[in-house]
C-alpha positions in Angstrom: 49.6 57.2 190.9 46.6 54.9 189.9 44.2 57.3 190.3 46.2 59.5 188.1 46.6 56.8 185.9 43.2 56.2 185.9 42.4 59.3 185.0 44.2 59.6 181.8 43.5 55.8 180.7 40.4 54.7 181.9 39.5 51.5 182.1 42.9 50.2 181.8 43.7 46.6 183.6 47.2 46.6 184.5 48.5 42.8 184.0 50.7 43.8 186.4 51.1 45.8 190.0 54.5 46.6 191.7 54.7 48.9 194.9 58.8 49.2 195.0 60.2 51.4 192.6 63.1 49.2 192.0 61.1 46.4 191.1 59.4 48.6 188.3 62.7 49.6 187.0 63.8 45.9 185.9 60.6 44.9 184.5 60.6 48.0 182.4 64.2 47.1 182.0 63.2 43.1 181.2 60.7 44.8 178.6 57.7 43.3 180.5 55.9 46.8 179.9 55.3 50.2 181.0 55.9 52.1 184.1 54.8 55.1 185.7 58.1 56.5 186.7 59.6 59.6 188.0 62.0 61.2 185.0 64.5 61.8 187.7 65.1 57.7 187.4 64.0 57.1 184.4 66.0 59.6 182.0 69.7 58.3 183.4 68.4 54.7 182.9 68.2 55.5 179.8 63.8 55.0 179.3 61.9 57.2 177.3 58.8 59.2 178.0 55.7 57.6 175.8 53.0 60.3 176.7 55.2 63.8 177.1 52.3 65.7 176.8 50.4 63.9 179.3 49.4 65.9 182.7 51.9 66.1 184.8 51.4 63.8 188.1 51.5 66.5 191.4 51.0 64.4 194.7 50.9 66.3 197.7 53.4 66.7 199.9 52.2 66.9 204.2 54.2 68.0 207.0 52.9 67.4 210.4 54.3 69.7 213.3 53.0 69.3 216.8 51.0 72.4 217.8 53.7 73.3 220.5 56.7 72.8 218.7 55.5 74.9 215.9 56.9 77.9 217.8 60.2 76.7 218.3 62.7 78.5 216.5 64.6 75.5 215.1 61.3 73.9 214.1 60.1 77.0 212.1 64.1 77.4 210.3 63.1 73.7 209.2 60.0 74.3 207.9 61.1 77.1 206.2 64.2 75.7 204.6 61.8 72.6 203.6 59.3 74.7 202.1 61.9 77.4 200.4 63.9 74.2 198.6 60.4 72.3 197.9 59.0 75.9 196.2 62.4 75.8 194.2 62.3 72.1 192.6 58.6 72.7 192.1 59.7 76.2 190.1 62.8 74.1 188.0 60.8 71.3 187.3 57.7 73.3 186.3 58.4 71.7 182.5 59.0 68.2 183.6 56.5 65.8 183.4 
């Protein structure tokens, strides 16, 4: 997220730097300032997006599977099902930012 953030607003010196998602949520909450926040938390807490138009953060997503197991059946259904369902949010959420 910084680097993203960074990105769109550079130069920017946040006043301050919270790592726990909860912890983001009151002080945006306690209106101590902005957030960078997923809009599956933020919309049903009731926060508005201030930059809608503003690319859309895509961090990438790494499975690790041991060289053996890769051939095991149930290893590859997992995969699979992981990489079906993660193809489908990405395809729903295509407008979200």
């Amino acid at each position: 997220m910084a680097t993203w953030l960074e990105a769109l607003c550079p130069g920017l010196q946040p006043a301050l730097r919270l790592s726990s998602l909860n912890a983001q949520m009151a002080a945006v909450r306690s209106g101590l300032g902005l957030a960078v926040l997923p809009r599956f938390v933020a919309e049903p807490a009731g926060l508005v997006a201030l930059l809608p138009e503003a690319p859309r953060l895509m961090p990438e997503l790494w499975m690790l599977v041991h060289e053996q197991a890769a051939a095991v059946p149930r290893v590859r259904s997992v995969k699979d099902a992981l990489t079906a369902a993660l193809a489908d949010f990405r395809a729903r959420s295509s407008g979200a930012v």
